[in-house]
MARLO-205068 format. One record per residue (C-alpha): x, y, z; residue in one letter; residue number from 1. Coordinates in steps of 0.5 Angstrom, whole numbers, plus 500, padded with zeros to 3 digits. Example, Ala and Ser with C-alpha at 12.3 -4.5 7.8 and 13.67 -1.06 7.14 Angstrom:
! MARLO-205068
<node x="525" y="491" z="516" drentor="A" seti="1"/>
<node x="527" y="498" z="514" drentor="S" seti="2"/>
***
This chain:
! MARLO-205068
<node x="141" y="777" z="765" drentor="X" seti="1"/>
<node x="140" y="774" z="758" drentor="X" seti="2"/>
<node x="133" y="777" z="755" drentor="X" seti="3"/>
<node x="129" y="770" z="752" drentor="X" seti="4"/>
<node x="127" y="774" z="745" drentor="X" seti="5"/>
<node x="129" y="780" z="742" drentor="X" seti="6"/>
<node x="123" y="783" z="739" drentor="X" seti="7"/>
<node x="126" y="788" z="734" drentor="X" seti="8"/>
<node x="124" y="794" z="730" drentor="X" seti="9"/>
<node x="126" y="797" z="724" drentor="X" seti="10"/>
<node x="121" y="803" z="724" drentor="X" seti="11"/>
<node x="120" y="808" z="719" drentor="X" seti="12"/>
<node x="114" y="815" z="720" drentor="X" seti="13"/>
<node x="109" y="809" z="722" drentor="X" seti="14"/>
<node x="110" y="813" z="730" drentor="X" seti="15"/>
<node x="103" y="810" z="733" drentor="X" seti="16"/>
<node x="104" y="803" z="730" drentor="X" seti="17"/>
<node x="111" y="803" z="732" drentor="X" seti="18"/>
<node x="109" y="805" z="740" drentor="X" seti="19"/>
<node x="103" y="800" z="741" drentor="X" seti="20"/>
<node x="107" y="795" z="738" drentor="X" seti="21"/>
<node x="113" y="796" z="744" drentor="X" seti="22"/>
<node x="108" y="797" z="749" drentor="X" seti="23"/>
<node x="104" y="791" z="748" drentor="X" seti="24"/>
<node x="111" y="787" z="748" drentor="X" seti="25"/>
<node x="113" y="791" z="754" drentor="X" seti="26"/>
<node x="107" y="788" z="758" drentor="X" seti="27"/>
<node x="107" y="782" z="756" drentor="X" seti="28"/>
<node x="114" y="780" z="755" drentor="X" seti="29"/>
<node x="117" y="780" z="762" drentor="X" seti="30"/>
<node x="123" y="777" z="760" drentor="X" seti="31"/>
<node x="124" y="781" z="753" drentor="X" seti="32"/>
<node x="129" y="786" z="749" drentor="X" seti="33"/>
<node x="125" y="790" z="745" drentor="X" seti="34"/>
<node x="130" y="794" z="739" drentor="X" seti="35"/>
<node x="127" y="800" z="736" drentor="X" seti="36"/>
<node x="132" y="803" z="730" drentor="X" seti="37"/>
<node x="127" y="808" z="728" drentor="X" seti="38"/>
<node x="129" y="813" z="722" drentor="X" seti="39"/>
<node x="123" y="816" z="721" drentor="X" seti="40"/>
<node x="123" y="824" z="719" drentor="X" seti="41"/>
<node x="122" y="827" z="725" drentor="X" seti="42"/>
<node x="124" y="824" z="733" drentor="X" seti="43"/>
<node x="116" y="824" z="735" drentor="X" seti="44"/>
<node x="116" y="816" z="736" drentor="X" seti="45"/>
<node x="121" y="817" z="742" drentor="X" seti="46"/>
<node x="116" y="822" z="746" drentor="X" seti="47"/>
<node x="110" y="817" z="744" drentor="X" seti="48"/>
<node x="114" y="811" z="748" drentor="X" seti="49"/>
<node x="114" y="817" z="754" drentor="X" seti="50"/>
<node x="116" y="814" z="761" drentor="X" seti="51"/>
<node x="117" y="807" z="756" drentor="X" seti="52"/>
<node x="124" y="810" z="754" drentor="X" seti="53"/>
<node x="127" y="809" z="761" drentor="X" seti="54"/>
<node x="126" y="801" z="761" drentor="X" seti="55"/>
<node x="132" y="798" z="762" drentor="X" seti="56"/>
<node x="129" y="792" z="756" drentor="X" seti="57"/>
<node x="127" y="798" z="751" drentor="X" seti="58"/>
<node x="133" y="799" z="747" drentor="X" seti="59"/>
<node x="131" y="805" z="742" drentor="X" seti="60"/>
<node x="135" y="809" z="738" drentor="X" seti="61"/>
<node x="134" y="815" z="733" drentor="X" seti="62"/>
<node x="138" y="815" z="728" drentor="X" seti="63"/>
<node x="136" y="820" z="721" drentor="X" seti="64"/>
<node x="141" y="818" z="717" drentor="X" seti="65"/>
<node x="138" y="816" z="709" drentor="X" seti="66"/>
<node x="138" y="809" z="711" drentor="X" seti="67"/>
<node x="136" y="803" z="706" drentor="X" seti="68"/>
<node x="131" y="799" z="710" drentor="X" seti="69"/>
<node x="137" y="793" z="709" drentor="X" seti="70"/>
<node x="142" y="798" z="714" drentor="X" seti="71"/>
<node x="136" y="799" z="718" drentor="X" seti="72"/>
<node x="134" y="791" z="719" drentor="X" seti="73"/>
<node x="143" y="790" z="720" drentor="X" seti="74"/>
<node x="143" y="796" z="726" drentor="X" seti="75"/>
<node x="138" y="793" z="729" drentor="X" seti="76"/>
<node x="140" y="785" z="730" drentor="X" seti="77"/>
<node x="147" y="789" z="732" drentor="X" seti="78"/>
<node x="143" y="791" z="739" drentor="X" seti="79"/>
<node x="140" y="785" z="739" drentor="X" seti="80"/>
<node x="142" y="781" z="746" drentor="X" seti="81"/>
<node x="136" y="776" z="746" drentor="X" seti="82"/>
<node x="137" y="768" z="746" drentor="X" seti="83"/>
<node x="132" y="768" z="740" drentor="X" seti="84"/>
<node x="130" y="774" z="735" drentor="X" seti="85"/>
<node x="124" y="777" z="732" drentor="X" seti="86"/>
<node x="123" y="782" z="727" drentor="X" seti="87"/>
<node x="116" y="785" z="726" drentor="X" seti="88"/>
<node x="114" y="791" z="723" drentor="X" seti="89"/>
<node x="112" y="797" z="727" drentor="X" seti="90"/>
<node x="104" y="796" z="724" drentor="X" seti="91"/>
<node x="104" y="788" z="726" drentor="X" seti="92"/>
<node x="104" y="785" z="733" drentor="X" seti="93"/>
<node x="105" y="778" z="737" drentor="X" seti="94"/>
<node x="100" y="773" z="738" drentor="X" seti="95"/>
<node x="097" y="770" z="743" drentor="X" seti="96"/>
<node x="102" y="766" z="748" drentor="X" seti="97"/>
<node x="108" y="768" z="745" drentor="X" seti="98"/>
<node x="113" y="767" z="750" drentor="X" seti="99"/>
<node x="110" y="761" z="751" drentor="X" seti="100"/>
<node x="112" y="758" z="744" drentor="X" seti="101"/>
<node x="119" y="762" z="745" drentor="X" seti="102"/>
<node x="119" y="757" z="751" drentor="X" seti="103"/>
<node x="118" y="751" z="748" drentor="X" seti="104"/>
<node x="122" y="752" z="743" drentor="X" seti="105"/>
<node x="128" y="753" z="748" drentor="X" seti="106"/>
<node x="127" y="747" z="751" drentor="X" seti="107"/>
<node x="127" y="743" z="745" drentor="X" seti="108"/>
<node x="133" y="746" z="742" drentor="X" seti="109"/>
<node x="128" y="749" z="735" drentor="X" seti="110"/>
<node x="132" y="754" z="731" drentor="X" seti="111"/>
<node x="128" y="756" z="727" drentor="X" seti="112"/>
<node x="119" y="757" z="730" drentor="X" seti="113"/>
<node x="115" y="759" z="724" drentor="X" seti="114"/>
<node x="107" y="760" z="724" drentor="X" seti="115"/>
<node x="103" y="757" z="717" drentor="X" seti="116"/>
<node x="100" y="762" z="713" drentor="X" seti="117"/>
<node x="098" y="757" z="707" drentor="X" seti="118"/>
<node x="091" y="756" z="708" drentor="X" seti="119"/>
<node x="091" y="759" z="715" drentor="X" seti="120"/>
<node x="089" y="766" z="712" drentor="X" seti="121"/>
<node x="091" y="771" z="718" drentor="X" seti="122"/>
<node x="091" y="779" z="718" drentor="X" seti="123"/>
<node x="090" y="785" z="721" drentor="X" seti="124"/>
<node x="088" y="791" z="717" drentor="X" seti="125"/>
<node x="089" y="798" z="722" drentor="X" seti="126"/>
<node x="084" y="804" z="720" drentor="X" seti="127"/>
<node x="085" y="807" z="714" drentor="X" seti="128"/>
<node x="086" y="802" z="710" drentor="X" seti="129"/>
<node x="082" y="800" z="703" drentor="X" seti="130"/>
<node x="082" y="795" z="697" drentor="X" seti="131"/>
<node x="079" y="796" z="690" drentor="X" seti="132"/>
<node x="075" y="789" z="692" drentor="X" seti="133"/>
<node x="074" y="789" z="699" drentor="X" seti="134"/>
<node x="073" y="796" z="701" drentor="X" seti="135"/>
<node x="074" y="799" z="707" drentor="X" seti="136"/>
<node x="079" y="794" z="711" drentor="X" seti="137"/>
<node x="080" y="798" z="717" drentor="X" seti="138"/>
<node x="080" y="796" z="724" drentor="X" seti="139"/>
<node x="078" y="788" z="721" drentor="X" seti="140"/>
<node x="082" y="783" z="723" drentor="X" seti="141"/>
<node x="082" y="777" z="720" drentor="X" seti="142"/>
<node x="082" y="770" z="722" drentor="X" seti="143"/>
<node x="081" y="761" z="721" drentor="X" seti="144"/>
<node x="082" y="755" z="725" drentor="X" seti="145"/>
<node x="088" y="753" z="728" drentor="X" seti="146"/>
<node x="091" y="746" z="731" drentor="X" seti="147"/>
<node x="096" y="749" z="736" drentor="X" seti="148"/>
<node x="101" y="743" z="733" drentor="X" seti="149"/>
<node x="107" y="743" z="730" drentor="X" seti="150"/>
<node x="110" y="739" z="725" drentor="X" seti="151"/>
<node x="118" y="739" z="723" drentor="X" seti="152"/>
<node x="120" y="743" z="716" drentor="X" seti="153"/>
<node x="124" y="740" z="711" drentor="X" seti="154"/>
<node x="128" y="746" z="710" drentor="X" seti="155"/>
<node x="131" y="743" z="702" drentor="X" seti="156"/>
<node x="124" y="741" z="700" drentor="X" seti="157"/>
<node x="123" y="749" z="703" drentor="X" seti="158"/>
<node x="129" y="753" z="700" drentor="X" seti="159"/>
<node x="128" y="749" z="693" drentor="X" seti="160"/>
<node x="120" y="752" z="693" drentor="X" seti="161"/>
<node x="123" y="758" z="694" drentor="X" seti="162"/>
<node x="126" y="758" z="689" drentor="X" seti="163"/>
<node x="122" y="755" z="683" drentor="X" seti="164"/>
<node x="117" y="761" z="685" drentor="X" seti="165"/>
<node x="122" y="766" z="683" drentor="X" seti="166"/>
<node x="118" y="772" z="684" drentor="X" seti="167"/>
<node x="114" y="770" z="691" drentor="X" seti="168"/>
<node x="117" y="772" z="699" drentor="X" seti="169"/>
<node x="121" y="767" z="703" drentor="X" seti="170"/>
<node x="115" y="762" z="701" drentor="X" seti="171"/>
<node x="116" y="757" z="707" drentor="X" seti="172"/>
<node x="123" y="758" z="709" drentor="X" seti="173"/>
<node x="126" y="760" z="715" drentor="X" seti="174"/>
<node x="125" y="767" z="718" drentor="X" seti="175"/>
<node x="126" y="772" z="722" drentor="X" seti="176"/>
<node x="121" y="778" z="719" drentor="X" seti="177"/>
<node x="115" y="775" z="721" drentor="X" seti="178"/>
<node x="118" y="768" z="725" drentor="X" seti="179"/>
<node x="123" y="766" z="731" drentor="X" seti="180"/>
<node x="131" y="765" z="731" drentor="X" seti="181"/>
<node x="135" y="763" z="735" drentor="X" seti="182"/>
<node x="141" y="768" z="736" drentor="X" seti="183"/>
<node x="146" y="761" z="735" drentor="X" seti="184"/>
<node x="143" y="760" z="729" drentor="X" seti="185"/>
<node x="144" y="767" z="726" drentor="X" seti="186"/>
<node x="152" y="768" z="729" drentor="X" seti="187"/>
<node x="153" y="761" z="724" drentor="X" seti="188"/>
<node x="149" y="765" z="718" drentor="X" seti="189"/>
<node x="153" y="771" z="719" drentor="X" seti="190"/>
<node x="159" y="767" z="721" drentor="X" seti="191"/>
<node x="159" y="762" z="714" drentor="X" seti="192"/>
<node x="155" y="769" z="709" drentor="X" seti="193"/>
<node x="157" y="775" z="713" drentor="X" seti="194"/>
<node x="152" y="780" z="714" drentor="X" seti="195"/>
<node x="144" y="777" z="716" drentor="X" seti="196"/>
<node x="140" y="782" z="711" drentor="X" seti="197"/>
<node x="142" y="785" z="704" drentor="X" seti="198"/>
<node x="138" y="785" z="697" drentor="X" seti="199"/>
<node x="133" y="789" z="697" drentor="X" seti="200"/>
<node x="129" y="785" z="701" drentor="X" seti="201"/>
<node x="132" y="783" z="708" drentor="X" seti="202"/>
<node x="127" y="778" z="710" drentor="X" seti="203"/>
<node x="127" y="774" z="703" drentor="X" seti="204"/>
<node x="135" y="775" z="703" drentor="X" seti="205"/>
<node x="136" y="773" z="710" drentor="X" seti="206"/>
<node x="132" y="767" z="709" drentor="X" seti="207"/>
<node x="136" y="763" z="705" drentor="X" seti="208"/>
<node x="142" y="765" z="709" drentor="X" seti="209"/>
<node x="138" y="762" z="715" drentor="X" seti="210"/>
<node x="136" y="756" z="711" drentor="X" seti="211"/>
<node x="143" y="753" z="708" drentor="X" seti="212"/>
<node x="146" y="754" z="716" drentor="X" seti="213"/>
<node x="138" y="751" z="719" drentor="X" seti="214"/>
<node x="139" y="744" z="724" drentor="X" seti="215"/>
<node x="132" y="744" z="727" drentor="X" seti="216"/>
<node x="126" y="748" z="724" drentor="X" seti="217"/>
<node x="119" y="747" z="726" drentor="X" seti="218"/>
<node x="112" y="751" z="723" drentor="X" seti="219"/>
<node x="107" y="752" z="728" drentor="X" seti="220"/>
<node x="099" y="752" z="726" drentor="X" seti="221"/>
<node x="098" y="758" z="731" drentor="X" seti="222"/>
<node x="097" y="766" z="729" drentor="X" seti="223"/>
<node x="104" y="766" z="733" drentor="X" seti="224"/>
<node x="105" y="773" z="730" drentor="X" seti="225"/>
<node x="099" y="778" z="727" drentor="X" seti="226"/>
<node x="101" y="781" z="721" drentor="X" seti="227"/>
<node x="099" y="788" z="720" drentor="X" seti="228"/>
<node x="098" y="793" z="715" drentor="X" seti="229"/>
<node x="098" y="801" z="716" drentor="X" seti="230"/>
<node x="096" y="806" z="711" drentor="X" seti="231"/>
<node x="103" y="807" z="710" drentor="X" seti="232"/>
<node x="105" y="800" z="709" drentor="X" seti="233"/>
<node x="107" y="796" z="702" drentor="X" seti="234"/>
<node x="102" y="791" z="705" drentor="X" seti="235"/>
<node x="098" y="796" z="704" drentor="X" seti="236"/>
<node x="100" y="798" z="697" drentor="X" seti="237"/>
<node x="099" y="792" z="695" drentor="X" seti="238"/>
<node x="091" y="791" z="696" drentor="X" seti="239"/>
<node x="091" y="799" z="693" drentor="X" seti="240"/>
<node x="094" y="796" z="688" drentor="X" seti="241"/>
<node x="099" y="802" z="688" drentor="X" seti="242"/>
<node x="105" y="798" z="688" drentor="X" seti="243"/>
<node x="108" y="799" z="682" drentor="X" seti="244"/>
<node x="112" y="803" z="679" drentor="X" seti="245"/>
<node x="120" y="806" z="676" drentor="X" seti="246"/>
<node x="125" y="803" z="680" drentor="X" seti="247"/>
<node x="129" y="808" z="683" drentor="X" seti="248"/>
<node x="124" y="814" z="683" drentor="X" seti="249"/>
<node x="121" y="808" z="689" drentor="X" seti="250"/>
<node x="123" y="810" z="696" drentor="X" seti="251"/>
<node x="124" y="804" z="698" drentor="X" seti="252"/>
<node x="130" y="803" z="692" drentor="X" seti="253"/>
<node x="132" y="810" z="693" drentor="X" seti="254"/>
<node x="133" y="809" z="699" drentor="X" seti="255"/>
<node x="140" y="805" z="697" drentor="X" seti="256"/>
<node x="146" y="808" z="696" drentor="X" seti="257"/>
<node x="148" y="803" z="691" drentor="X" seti="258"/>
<node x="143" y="800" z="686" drentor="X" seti="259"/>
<node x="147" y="793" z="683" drentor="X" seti="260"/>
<node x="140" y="790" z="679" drentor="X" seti="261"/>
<node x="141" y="784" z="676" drentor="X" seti="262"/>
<node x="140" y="784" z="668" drentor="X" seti="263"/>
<node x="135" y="778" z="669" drentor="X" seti="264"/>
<node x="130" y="781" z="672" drentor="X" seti="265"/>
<node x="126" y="785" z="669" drentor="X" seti="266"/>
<node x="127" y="793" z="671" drentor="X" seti="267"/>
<node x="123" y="795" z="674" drentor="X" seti="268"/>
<node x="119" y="797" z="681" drentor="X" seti="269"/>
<node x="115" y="791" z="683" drentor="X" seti="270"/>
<node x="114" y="786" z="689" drentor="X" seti="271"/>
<node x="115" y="781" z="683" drentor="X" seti="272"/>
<node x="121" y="784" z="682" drentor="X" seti="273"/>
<node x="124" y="785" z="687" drentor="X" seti="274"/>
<node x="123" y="779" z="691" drentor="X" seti="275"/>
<node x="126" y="776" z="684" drentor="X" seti="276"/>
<node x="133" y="781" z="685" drentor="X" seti="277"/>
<node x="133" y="779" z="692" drentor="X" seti="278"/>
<node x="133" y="771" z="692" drentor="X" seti="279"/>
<node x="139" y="772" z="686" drentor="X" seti="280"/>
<node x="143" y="776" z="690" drentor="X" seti="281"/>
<node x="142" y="771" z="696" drentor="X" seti="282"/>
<node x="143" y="766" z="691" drentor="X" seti="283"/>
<node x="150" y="769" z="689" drentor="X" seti="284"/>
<node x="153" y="769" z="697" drentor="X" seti="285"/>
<node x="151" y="762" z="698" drentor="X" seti="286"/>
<node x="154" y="760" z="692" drentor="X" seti="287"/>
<node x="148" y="758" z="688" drentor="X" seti="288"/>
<node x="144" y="758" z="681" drentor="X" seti="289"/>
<node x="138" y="760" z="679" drentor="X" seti="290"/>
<node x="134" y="756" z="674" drentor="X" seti="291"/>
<node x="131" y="758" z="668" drentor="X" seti="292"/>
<node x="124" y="755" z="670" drentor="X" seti="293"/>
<node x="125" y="760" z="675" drentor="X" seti="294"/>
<node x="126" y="766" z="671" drentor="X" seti="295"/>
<node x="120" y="762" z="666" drentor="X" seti="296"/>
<node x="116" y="764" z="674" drentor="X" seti="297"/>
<node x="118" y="770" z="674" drentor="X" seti="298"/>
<node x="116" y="773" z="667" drentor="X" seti="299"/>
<node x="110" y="770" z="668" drentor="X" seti="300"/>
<node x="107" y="772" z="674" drentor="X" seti="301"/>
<node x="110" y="780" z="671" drentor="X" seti="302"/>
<node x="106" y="779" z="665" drentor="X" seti="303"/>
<node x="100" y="777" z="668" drentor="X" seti="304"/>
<node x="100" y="782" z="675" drentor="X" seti="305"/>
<node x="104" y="787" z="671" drentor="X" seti="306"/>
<node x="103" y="787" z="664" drentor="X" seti="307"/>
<node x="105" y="794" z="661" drentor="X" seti="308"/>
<node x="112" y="795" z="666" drentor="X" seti="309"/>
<node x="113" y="787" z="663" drentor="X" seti="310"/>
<node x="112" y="788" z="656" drentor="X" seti="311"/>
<node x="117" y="794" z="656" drentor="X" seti="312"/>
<node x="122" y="791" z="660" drentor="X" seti="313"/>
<node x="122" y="783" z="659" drentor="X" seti="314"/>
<node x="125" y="785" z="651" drentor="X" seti="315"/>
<node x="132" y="787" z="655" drentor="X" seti="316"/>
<node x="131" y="783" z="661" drentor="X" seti="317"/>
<node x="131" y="775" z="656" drentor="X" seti="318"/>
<node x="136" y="778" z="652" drentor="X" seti="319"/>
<node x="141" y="779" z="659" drentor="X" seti="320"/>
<node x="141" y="771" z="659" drentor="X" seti="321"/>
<node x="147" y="771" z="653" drentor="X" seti="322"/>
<node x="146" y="765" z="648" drentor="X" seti="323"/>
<node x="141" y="764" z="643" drentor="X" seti="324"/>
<node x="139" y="759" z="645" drentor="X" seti="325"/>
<node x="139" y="761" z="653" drentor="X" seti="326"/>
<node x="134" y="766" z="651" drentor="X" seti="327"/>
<node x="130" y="761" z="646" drentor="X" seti="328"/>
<node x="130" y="757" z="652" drentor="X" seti="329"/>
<node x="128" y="762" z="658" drentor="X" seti="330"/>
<node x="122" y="763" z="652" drentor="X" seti="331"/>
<node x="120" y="757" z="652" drentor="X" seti="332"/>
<node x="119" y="754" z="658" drentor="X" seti="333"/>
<node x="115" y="762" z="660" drentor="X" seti="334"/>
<node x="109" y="760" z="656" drentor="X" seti="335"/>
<node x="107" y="754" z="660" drentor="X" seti="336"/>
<node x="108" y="758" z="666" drentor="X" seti="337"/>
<node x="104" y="762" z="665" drentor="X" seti="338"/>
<node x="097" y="757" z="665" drentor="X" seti="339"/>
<node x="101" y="755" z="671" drentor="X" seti="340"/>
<node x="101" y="762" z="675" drentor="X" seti="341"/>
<node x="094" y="763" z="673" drentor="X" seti="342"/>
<node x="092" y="756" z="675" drentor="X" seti="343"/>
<node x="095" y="757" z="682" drentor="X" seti="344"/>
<node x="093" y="765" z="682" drentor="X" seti="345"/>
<node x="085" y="763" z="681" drentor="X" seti="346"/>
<node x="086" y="756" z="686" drentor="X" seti="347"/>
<node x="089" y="761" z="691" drentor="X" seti="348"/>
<node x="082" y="766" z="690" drentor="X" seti="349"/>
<node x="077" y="760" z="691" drentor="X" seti="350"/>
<node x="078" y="759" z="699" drentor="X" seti="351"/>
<node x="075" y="768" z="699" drentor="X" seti="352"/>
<node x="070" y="767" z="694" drentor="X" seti="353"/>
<node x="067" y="761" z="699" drentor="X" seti="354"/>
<node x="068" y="766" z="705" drentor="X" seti="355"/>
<node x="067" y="772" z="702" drentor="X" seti="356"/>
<node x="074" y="775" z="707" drentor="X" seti="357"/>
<node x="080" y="776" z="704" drentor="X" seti="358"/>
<node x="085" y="770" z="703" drentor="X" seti="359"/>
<node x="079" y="766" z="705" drentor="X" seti="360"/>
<node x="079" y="767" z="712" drentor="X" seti="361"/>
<node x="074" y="764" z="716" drentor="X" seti="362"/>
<node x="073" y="769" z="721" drentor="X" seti="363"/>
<node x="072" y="778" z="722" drentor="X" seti="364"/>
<node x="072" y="781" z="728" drentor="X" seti="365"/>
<node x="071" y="789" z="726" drentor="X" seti="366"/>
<node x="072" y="795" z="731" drentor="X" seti="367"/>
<node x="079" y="794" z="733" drentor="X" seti="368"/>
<node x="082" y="801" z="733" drentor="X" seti="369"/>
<node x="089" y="798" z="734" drentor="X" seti="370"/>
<node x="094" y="792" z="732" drentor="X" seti="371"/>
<node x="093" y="791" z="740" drentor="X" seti="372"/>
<node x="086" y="791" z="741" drentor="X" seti="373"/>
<node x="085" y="786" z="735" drentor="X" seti="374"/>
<node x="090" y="782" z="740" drentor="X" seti="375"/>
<node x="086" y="781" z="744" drentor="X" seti="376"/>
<node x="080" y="779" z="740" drentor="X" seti="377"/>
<node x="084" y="773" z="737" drentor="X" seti="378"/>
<node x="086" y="772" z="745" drentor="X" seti="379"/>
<node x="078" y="772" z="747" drentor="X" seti="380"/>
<node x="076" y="767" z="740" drentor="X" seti="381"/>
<node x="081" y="763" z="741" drentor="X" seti="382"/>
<node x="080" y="762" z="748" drentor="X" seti="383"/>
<node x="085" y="759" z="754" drentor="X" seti="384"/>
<node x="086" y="752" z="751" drentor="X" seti="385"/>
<node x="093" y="751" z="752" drentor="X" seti="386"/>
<node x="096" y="749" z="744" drentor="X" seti="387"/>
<node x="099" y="742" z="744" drentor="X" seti="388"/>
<node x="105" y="745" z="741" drentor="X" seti="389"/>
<node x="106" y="747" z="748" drentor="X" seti="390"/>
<node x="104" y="742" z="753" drentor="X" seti="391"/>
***
């Protein structure tokens, strides 16, 4: 029998996150299969899972080869039998009543199910994670109000967002990491692009894939997913602000056998630009091109978030765009971007200035040792009110 959804994932020294993650969707999913492609250093996660190991939805596989994180994500969607697919990473967790939005989206023939993060702060931060700002963070999940509805995404107006803001994530598009696919919807992607993941970073690479070949996206206000950060994690970098550093001494980079940057794109290792390489990689496979507003994006969130690798590197990556008249363009159309990307980072600080949360969120719950414990808290706030959306 067909399993109704795929939760697949790729895990790499995060053991015991990993394992409650396989738990808890083992428990609640009766009709799952849960994909586990770990290459991690050592084979601790597999006596972690113990008697988990022998349950026939459990696909789990160790494989200590020095494998990209592009490589870890293909291998595994390869095993991956589910009528829909979801990509977690091994320190985030499903939310509350998950299989019963994977249902609804079956029975209305969705492709593509996504929960709204803008202005609907959610997150949950496992112990041991810091920020210069907030401090301790660990054990804290973070939360607001949700609506329970859904509404249909306007996947061109998406794809065009993502792209004018190059340098950000997948923004609004479709996505596998941290969203619901159908597996109808990735065998067009591949069929029409080949492989699902590829640039540097597979969910922002996959997303445009799932974009161009997309027939029915629809975004749900509910924590449909929980997105977690570990210590280990590069969400947690980001809130120590340790993300940031020489491209292939990186072992997210170091990790590829290949390393083909783009000239344009400042070179250097940061969630900037390698969100920024991504995006034009996908972009060369669809057959698009980038803009220069978009570069003009790009320059000014690194001279603003990264001003010392910017200023080195922004010297080579401006003159990689040929003519002079290329260069004075690109030159020229930074400067209002900057005012721009500061206008919109100071609007988006607003929200946890008034809550005094991160992101804004409108609620704390402290003392949740592990991702499935702050599952449970959400459950107990939100209550047993079935969400519109699934009615």
């Amino acid at each position: 029998m067909t399993p109704l959804i795929t939760v697949a994932i790729p895990t790499r020294n995060r053991q015991l996150c990993a394992a409650t993650l396989v738990r808890a969707a083992l428990e609640l999913i009766p009709d799952c299969q849960v994909v586990v492609n770990d290459n991690s250093d050592d084979d601790s996660l597999g006596a972690l899972l113990g008697d988990m190991v022998s349950d026939p939805r459990l696909s789990y596989c160790y494989q200590p080869d020095n494998l990209s994180v592009v490589e870890n994500f293909n291998n595994a969607l390869a095993r991956s039998t589910g009528e829909y697919i979801t990509f977690l990473g091994d320190d985030d967790m499903i939310g509350p009543r998950f299989r019963e939005f994977v249902l609804k989206a079956k029975a209305a023939g969705i492709d593509a199910l996504l929960y709204r993060t803008d202005r609907r702060p959610l997150h949950y931060f496992w112990p041991g994670v810091s920020s210069p700002r907030w401090g301790d963070m660990g054990g804290k999940l973070y939360f607001s109000r949700y609506t329970g509805r859904g509404h249909d995404l306007d996947i061109q107006w998406a794809s065009r967002d993502a792209i004018a803001h190059l340098g950000t994530g997948p923004r609004r598009m479709p996505r596998i990491y941290l969203g619901v696919i159908s597996r109808k919807l990735v065998e067009r992607a591949e069929a029409t692009f080949g492989p699902l993941f590829g640039g540097f970073s597979p969910d922002v690479y996959s997303s445009h894939l799932l974009a161009r070949c997309c027939a029915k996206p629809v975004v749900v206000d509910y924590p449909l997913i929980i997105p977690g950060a570990s210590p280990k994690s590069t969400s947690a970098a980001r809130a120590e602000r340790s993300d940031v550093g020489g491209l292939t001494a990186n072992d997210h980079i170091g990790r590829f056998v290949r390393v083909d940057w783009d000239e344009r794109i400042p070179k250097y290792y940061s969630p900037y630009t390698v969100w920024a390489q991504t995006h034009v990689k996908a972009h060369t496979k669809t057959g698009d091109s980038i803009p220069v507003r978009a570069f003009a994006h790009l320059y000014a969130s690194c001279l603003i978030f990264t001003p010392r690798q910017a200023l080195q590197a922004l010297p080579n990556a401006i003159r990689a765009h040929g003519s002079v008249s290329k260069m004075a363009k690109v030159i020229l159309r930074t400067a209002p971007s900057l005012v721009a990307v500061l206008t919109t980072y100071a609007l988006e600080k607003v929200p946890a200035l008034l809550t005094r949360r991160p992101g804004g969120a409108r609620f704390e719950v402290s003392g949740a040792i592990d991702a499935r414990r702050a599952l449970r808290e959400l459950e107990n706030r939100l209550g047993a009110e079935i969400p519109e959306f699934c009615r």
